[in-house]
MDTraj code that builds the backbone (N, CA, C; nanometers):
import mdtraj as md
import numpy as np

residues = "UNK UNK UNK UNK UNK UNK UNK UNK UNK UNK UNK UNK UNK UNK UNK UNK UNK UNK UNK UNK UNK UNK UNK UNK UNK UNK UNK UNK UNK UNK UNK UNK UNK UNK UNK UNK UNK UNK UNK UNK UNK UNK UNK UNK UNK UNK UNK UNK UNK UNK UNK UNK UNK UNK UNK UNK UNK UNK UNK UNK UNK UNK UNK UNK UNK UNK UNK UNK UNK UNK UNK UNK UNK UNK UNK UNK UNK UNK UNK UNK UNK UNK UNK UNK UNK UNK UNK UNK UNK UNK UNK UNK UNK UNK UNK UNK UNK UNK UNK UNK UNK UNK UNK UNK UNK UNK UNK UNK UNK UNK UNK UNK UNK UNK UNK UNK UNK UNK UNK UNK UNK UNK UNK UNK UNK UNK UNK UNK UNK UNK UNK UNK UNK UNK UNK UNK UNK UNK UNK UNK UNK UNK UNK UNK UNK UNK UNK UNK UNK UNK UNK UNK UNK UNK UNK UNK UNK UNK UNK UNK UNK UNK UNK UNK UNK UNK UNK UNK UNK UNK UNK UNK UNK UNK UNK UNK UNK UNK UNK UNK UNK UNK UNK UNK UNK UNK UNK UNK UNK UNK UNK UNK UNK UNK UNK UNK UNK UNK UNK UNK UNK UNK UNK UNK UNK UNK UNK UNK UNK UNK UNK UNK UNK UNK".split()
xyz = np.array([
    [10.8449, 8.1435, 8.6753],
    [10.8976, 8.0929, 8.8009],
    [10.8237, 7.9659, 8.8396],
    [10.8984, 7.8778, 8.8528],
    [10.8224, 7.7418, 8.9355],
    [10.7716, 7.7268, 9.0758],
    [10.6580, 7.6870, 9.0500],
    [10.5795, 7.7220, 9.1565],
    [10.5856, 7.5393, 9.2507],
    [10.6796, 7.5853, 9.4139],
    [10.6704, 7.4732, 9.4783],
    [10.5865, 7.4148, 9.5786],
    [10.5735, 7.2991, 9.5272],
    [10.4487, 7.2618, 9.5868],
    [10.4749, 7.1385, 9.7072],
    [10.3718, 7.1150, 9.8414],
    [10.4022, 7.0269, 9.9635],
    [10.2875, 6.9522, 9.9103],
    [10.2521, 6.8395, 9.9093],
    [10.1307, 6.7515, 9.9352],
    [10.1343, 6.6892, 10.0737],
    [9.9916, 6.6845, 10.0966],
    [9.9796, 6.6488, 10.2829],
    [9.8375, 6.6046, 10.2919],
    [9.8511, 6.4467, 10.2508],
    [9.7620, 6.3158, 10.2745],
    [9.7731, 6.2542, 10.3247],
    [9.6875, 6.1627, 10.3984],
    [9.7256, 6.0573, 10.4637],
    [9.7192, 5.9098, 10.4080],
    [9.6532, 5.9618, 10.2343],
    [9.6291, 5.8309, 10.1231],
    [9.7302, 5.8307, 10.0786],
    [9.8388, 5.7513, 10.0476],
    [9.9609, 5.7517, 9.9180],
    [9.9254, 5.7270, 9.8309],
    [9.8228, 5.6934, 9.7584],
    [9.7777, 5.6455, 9.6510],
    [9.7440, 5.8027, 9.6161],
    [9.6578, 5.8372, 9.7095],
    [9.5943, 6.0344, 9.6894],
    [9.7308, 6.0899, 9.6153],
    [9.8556, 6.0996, 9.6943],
    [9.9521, 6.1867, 9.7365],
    [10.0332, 6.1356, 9.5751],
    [10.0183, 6.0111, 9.5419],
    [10.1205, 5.9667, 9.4658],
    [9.9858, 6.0305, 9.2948],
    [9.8606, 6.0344, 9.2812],
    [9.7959, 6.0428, 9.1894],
    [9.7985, 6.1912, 9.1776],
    [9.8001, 6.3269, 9.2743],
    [9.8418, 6.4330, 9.2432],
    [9.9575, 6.5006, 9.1870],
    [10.0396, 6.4150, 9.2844],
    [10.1904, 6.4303, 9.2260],
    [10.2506, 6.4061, 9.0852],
    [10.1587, 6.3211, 9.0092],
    [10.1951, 6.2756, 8.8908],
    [10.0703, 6.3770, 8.7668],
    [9.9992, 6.4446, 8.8302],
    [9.8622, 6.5271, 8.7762],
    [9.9598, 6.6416, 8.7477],
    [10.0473, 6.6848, 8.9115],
    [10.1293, 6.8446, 8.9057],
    [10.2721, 6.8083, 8.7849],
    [10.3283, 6.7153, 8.7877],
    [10.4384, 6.6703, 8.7429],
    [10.4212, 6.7262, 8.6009],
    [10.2681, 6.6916, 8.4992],
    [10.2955, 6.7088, 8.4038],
    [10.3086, 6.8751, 8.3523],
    [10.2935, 6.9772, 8.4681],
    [10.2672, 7.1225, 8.4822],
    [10.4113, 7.1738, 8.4490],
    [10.4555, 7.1935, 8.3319],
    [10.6046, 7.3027, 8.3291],
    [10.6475, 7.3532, 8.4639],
    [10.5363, 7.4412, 8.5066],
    [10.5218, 7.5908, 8.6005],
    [10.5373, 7.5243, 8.7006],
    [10.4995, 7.3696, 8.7703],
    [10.4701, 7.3573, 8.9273],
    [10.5809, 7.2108, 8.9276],
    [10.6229, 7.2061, 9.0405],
    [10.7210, 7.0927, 9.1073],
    [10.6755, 7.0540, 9.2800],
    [10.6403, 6.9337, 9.2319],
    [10.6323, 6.8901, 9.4315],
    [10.7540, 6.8432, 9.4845],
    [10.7677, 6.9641, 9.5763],
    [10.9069, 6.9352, 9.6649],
    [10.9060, 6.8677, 9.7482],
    [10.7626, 6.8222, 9.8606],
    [10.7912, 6.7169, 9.9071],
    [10.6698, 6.6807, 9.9575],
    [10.6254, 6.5426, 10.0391],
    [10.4876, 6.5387, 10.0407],
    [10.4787, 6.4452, 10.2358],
    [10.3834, 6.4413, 10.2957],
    [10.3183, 6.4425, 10.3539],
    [10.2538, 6.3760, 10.4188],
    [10.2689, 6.2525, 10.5648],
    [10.1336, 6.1643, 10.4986],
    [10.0440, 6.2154, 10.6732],
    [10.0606, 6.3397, 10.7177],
    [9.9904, 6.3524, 10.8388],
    [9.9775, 6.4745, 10.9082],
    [9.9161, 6.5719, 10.9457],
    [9.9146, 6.7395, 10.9826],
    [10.0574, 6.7335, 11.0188],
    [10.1157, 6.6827, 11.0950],
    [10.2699, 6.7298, 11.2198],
    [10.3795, 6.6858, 11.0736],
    [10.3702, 6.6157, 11.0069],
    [10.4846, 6.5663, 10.9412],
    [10.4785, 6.6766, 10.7928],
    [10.3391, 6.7104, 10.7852],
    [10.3007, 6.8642, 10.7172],
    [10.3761, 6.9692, 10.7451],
    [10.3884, 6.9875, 10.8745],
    [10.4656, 7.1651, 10.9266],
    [10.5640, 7.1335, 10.9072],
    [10.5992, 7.0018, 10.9304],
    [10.7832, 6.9987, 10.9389],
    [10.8110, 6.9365, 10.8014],
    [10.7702, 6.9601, 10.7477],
    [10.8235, 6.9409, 10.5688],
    [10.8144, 7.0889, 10.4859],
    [10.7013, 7.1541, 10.5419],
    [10.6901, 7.2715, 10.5133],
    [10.7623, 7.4000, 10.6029],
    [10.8361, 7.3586, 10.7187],
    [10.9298, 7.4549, 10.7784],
    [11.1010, 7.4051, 10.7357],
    [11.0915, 7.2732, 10.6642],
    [11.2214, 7.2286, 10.5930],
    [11.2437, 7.2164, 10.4304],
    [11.0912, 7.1924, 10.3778],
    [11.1510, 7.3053, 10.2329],
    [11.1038, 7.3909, 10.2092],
    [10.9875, 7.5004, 10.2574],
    [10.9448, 7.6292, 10.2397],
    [10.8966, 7.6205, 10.1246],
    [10.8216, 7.5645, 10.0951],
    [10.6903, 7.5545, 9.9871],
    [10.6378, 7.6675, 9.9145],
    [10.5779, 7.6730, 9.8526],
    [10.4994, 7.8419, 9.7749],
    [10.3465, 7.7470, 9.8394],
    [10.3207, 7.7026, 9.7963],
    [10.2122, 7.6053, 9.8377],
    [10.1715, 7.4432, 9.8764],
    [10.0855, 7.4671, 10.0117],
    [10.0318, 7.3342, 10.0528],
    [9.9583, 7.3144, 10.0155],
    [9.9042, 7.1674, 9.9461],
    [9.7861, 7.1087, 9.9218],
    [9.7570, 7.0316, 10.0456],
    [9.6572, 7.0614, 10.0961],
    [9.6597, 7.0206, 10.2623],
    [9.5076, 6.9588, 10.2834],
    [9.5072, 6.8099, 10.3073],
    [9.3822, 6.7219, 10.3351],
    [9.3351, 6.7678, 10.5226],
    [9.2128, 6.7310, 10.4898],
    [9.1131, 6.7553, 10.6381],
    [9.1646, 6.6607, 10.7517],
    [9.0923, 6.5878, 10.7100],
    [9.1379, 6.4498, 10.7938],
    [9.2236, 6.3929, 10.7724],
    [9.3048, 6.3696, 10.8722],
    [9.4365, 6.3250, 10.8817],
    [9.4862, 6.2738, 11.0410],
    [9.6002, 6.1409, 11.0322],
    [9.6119, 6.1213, 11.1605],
    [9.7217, 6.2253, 11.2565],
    [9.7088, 6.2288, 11.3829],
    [9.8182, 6.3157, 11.4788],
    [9.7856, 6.4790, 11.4532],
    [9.7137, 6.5012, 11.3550],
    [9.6936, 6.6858, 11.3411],
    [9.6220, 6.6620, 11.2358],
    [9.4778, 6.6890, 11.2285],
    [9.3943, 6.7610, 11.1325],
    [9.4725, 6.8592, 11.0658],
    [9.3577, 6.8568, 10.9057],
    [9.4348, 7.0054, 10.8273],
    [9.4564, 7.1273, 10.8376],
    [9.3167, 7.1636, 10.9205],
    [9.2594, 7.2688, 10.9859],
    [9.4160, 7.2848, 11.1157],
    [9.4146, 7.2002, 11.1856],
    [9.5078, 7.2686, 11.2492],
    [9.6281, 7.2921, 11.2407],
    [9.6852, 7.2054, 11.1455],
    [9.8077, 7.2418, 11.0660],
    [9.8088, 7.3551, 10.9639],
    [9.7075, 7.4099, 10.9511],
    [9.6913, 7.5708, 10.8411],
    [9.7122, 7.6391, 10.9722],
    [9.6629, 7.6410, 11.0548],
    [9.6831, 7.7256, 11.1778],
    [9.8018, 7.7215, 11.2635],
    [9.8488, 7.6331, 11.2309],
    [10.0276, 7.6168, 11.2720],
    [10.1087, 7.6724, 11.1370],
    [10.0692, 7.6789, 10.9863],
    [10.1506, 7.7746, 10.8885],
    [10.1333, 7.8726, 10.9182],
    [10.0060, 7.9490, 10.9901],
    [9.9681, 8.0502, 10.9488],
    [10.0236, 8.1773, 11.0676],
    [9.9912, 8.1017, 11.1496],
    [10.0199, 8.1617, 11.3319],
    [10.0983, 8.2909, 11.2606],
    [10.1085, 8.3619, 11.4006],
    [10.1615, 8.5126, 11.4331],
    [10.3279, 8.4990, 11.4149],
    [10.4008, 8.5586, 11.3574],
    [10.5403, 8.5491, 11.4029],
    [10.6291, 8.4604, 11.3027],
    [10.5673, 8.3790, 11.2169],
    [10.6443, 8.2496, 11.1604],
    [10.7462, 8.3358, 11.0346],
    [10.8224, 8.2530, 10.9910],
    [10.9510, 8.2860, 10.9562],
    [10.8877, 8.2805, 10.7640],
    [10.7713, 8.1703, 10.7403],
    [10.7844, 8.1204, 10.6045],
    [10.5794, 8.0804, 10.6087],
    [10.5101, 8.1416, 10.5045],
    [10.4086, 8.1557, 10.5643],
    [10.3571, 8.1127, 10.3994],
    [10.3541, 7.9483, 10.4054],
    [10.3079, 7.9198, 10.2578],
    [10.1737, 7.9357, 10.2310],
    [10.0932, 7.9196, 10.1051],
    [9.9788, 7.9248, 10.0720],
    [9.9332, 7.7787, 10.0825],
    [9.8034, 7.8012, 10.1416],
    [9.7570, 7.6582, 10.1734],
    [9.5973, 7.6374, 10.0934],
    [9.5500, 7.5539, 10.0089],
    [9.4625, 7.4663, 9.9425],
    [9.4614, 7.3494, 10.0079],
    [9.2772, 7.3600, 10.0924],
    [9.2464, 7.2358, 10.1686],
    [9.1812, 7.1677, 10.0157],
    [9.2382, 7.0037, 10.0282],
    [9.1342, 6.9125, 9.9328],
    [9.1226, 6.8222, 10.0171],
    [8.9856, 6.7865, 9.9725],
    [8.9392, 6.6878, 10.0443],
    [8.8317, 6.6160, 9.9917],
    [8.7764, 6.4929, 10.0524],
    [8.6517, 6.4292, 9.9712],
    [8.5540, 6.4782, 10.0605],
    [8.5165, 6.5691, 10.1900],
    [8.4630, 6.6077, 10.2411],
    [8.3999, 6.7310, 10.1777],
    [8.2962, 6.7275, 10.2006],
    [8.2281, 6.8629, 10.1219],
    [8.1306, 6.9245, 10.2349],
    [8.1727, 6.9359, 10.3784],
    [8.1012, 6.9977, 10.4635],
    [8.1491, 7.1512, 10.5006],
    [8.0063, 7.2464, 10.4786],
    [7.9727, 7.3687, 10.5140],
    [8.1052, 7.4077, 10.6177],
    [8.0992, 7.3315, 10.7248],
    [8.1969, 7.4095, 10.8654],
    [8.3187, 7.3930, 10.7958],
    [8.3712, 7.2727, 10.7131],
    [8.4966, 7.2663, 10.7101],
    [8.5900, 7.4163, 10.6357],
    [8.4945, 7.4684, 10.5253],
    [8.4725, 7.5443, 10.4054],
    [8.5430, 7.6546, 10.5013],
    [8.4363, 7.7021, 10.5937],
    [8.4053, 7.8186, 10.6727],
    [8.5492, 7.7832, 10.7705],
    [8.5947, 7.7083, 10.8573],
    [8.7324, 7.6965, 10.9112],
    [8.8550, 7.6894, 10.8079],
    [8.8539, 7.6688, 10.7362],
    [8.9634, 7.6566, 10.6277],
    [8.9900, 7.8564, 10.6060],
    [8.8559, 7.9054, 10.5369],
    [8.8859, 8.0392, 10.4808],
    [8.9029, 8.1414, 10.6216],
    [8.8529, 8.0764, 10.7104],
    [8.8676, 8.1854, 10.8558],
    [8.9617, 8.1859, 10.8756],
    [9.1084, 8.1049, 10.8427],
    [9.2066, 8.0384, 10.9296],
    [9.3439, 8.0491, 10.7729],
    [9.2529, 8.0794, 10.6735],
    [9.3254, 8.1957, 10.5970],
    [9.3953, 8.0484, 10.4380],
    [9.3292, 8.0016, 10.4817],
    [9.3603, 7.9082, 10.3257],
    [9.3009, 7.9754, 10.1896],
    [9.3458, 7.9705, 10.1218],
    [9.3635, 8.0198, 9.9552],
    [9.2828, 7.9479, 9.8882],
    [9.2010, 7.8634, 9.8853],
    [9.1464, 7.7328, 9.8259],
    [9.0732, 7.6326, 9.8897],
    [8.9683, 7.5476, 9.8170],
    [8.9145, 7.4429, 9.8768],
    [8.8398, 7.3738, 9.7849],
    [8.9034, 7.2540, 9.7629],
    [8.8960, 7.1544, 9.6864],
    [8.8315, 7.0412, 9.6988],
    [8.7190, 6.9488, 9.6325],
    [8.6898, 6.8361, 9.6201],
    [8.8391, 6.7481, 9.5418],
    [8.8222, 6.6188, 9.6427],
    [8.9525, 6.5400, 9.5874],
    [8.8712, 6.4767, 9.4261],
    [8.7684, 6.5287, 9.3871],
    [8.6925, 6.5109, 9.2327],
    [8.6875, 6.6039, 9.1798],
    [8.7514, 6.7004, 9.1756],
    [8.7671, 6.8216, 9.1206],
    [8.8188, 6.8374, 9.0130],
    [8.9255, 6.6862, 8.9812],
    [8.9767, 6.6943, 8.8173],
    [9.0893, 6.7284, 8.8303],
    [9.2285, 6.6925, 8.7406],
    [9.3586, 6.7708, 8.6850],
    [9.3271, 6.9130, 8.6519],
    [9.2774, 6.9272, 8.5811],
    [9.2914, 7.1037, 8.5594],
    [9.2734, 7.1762, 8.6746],
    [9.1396, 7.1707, 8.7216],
    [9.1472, 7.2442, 8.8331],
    [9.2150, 7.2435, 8.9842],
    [9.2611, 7.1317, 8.9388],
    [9.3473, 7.0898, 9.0761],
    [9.4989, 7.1991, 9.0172],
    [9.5341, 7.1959, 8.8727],
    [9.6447, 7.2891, 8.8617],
    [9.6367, 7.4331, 8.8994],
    [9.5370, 7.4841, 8.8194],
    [9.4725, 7.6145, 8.8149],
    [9.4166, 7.6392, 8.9984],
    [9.3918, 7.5582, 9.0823],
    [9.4301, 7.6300, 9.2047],
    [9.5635, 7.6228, 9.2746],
    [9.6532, 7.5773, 9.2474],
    [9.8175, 7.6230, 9.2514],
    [9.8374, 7.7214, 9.2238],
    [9.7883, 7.7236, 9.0677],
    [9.8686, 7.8870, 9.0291],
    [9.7766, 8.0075, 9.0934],
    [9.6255, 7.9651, 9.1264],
    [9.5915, 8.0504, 9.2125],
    [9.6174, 8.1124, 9.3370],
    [9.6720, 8.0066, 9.3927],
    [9.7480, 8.0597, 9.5608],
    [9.8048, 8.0923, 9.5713],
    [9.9415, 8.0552, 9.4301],
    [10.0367, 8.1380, 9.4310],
    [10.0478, 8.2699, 9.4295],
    [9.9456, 8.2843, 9.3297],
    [9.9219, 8.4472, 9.3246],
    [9.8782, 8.5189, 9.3631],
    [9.8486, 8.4863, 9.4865],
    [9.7592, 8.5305, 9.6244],
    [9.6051, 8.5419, 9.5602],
    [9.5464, 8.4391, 9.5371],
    [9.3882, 8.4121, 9.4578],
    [9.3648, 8.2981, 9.5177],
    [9.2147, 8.3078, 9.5064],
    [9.1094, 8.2012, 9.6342],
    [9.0179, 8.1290, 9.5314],
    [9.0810, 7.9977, 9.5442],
    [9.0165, 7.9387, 9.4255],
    [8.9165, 7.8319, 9.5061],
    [8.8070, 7.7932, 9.5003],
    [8.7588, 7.7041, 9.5238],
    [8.6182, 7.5721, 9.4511],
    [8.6220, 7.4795, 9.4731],
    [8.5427, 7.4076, 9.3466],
    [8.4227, 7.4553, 9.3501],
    [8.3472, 7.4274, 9.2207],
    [8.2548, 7.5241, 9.2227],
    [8.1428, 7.4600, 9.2829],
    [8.1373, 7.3343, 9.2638],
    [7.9949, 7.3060, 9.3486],
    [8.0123, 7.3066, 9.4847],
    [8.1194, 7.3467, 9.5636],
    [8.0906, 7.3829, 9.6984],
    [8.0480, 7.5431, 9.7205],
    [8.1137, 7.6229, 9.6057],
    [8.0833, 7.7755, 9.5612],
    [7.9421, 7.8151, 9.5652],
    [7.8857, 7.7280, 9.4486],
    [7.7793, 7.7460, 9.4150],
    [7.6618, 7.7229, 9.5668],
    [7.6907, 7.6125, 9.6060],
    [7.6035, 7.5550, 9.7373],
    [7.5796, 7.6868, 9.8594],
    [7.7554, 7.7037, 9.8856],
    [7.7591, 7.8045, 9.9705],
    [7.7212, 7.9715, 9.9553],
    [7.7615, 7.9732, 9.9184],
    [7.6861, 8.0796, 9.8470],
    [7.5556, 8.0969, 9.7985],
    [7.5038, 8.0112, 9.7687],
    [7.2861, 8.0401, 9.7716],
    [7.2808, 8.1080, 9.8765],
    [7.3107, 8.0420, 10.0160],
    [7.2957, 8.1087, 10.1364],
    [7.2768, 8.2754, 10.1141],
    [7.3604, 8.3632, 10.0491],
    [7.3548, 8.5054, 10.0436],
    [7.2873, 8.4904, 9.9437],
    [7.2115, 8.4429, 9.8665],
    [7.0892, 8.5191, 9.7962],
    [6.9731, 8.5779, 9.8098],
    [6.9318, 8.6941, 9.7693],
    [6.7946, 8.7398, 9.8214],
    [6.7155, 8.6612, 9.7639],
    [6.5810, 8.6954, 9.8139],
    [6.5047, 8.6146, 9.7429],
    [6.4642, 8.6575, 9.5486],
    [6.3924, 8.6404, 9.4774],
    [6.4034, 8.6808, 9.3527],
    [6.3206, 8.8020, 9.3497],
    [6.1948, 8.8097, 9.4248],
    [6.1465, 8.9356, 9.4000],
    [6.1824, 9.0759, 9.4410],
    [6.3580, 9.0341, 9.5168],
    [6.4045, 9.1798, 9.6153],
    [6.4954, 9.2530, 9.4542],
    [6.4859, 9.3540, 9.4369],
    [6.5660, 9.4594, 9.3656],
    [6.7081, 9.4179, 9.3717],
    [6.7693, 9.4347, 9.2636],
    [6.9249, 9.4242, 9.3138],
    [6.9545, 9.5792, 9.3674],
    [7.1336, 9.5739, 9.4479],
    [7.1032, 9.7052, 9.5192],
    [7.1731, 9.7626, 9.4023],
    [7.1996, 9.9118, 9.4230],
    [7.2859, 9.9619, 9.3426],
    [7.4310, 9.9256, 9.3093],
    [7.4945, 9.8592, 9.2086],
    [7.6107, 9.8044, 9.1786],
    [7.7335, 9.9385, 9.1153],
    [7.8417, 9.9176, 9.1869],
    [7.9467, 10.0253, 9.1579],
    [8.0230, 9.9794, 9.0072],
    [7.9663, 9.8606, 8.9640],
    [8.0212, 9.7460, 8.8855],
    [7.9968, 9.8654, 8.7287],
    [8.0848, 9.8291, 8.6233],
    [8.0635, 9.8508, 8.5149],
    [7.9847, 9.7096, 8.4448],
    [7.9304, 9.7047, 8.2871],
    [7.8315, 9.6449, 8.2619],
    [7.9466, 9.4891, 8.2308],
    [8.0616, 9.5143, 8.1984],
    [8.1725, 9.3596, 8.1942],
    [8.2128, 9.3254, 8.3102],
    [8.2328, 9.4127, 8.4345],
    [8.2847, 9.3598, 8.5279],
    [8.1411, 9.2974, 8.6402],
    [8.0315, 9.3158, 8.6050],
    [7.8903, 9.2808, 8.6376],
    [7.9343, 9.1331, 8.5866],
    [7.9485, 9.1386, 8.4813],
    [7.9487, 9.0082, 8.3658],
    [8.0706, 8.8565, 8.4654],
    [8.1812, 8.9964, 8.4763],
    [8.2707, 8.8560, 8.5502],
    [8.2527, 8.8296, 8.6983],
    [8.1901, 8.9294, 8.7504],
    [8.1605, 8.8755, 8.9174],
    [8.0453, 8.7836, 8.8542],
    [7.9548, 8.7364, 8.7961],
    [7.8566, 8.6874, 8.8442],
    [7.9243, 8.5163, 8.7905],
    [8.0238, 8.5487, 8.6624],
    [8.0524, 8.3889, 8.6637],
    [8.1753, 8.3727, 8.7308],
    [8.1825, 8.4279, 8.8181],
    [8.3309, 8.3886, 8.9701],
    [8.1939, 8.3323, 9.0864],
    [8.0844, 8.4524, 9.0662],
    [7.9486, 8.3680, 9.1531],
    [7.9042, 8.2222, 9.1387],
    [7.9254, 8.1378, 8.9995],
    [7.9091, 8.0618, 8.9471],
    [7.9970, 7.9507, 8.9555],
    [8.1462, 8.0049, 9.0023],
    [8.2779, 7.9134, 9.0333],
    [8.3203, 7.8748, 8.9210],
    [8.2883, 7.9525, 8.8128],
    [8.4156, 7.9398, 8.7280],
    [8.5518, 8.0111, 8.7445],
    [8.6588, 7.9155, 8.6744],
    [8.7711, 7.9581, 8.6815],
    [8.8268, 8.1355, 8.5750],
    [8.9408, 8.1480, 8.5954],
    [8.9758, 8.2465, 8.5243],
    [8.9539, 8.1867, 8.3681],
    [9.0431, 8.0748, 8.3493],
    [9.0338, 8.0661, 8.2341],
    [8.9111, 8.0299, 8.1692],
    [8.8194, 7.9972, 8.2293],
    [8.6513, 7.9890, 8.1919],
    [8.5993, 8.1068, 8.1729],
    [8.5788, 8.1674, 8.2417],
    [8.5695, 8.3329, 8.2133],
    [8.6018, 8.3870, 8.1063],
    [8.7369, 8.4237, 8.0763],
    [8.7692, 8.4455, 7.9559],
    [8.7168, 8.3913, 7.8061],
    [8.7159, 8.2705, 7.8343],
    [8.6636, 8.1844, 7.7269],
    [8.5255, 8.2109, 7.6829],
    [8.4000, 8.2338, 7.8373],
    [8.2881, 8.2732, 7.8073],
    [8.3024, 8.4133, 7.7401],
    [8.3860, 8.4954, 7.7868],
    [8.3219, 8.6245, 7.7684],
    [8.4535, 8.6949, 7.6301],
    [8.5217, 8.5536, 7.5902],
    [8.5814, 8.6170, 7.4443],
    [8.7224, 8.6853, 7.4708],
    [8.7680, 8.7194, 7.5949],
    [8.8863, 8.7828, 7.6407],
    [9.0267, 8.6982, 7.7136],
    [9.1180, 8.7284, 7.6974],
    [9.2388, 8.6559, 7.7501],
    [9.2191, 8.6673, 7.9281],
    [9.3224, 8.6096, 7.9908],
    [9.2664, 8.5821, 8.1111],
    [9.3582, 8.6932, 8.1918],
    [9.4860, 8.7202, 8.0903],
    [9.5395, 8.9185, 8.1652],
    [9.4143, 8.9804, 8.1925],
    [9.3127, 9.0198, 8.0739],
    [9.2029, 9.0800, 8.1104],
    [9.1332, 9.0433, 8.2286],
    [9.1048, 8.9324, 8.2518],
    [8.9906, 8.8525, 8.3686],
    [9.0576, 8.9514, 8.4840],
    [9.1714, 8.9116, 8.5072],
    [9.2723, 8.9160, 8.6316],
    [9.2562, 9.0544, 8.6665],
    [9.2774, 9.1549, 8.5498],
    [9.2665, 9.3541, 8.5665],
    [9.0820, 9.3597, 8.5993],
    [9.0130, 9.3148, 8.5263],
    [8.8746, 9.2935, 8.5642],
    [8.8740, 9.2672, 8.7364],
    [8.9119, 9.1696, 8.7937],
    [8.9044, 9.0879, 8.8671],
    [8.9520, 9.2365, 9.0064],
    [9.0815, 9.2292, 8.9720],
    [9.1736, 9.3459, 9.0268],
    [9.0792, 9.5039, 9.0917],
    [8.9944, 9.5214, 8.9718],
    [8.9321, 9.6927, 8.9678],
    [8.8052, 9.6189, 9.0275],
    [8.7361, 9.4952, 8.9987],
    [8.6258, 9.4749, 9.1179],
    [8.6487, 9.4358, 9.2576],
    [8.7379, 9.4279, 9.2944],
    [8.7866, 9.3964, 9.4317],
    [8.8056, 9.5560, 9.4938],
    [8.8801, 9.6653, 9.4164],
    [8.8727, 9.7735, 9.4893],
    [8.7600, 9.8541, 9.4369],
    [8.6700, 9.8020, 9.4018],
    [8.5463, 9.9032, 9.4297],
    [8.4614, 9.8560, 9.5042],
    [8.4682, 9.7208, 9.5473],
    [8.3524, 9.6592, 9.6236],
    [8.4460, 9.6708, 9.7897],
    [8.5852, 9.6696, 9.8066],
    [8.6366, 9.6810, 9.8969],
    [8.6631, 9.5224, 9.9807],
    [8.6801, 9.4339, 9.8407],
    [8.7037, 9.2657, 9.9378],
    [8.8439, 9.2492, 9.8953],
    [8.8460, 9.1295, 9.9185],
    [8.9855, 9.0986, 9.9737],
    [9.0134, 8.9456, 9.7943],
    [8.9221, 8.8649, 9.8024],
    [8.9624, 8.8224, 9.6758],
    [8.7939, 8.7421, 9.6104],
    [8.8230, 8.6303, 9.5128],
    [8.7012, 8.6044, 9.4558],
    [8.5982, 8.5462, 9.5162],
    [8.6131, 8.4633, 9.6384],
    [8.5551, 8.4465, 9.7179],
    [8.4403, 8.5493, 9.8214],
    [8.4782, 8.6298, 9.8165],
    [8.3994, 8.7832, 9.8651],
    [8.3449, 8.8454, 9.7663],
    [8.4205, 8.7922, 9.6026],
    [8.3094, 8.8966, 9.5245],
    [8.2022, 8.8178, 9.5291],
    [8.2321, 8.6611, 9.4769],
    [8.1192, 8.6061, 9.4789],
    [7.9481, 8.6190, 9.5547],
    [8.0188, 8.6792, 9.7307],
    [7.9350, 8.6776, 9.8120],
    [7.8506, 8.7978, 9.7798],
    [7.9342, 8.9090, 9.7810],
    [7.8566, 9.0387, 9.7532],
    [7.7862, 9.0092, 9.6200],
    [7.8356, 8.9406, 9.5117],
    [7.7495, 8.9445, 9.3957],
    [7.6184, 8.8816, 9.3883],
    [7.6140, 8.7666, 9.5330],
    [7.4772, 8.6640, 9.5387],
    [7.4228, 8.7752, 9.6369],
    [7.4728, 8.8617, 9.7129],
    [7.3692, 8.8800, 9.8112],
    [7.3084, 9.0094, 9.7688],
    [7.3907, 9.0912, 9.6444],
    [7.3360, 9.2085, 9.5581],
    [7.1925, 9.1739, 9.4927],
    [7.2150, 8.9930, 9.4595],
    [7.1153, 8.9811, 9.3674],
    [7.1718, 8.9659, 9.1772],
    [7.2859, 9.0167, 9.1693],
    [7.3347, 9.0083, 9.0663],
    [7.4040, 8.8473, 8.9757],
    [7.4245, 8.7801, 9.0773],
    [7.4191, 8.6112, 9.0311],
    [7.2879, 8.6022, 8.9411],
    [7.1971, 8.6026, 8.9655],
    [7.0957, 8.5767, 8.8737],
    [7.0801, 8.6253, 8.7095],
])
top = md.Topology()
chain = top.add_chain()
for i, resn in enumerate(residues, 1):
    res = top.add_residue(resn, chain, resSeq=i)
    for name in ("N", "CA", "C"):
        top.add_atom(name, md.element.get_by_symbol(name[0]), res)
traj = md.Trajectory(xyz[None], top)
């Protein structure tokens, strides 16, 4: 199934260099694009997107508050939203995932991973670059001499929370650890309901603050 995509920049040069990154993707099509938060909702309440790629700063409506205008109580069409941005600040990170975005991107993040978080949102998965991963996340680490606590984890699924701790992708994962990325995903799947989170972004956390990142 083709996965449709909104772009929502206020660079055309940005908007026109993604668009031609997604273009070469079989799987993904940009249906339409964006150049400001308000002209965002109303492109995305007139073609109903699978996913927004949705910038911070922007004129007439920030990104932040245009995720919070997809997202609101009641709406009819409730796309998946990936903030990118060249901003790499802590609060933005933390308002984006509070406010229920799927993703969060450096606008240096590269073609691949700029694809591979599409197909992540689509699939209701929280992809985000890794050196903002990695940064944010120290924060929950113990220090080195604390015990890890007791882990519900088997000794492979130990293996893939700690490189989702690391911000690698699915298909990195696999690659490290020798397995196709169906596997990652059932891995991925059975550590989410034993730890009781919601997606990779939360394992990550529980895995730095277990102590098990290390």
């Amino acid at each position: 199934m083709t996965i449709r995509v909104l772009l929502a920049d206020d660079q055309a040069i940005v908007r026109t260099g993604m668009a031609m990154i997604l273009a070469a993707e079989d799987d993904i099509e940009v249906v339409a694009q964006a150049a400001d938060g308000v002209d965002a909702i109303q492109q995305a309440e007139r073609h109903r997107p699978d996913v927004v790629l949705m910038d911070i700063r922007m004129p007439r409506l920030n990104g932040i508050e245009a995720l919070r205008h997809l997202h609101r109580p009641g709406v009819a069409h409730t796309p998946k939203v990936v903030m990118v941005t060249t901003f790499d600040d802590d609060e933005y990170v933390h308002q984006a995932l509070r406010h229920g975005a799927c993703g969060f991107l450096l606008k240096d993040a590269g073609p691949r991973l700029l694809a591979e978080a599409v197909r992540s949102a689509a699939s209701g998965e929280a992809l985000i670059s890794p050196s903002i991963t990695v940064r944010l996340l120290h924060q929950f680490a113990r220090p080195a001499v604390a015990a890890p606590r007791p882990s519900p984890l088997s000794q492979r699924e130990t293996e893939v929370a700690a490189l989702v701790s690391r911000g690698h992708t699915n298909t990195e994962i696999g690659a490290a650890l020798h397995i196709g990325t169906g596997t990652v995903k059932t891995h991925l799947t059975n550590i989410q309901a034993k730890l009781g989170v919601r997606n990779r972004v939360e394992i990550a956390a529980w895995t730095w603050e277990s102590g098990l990142a290390r």
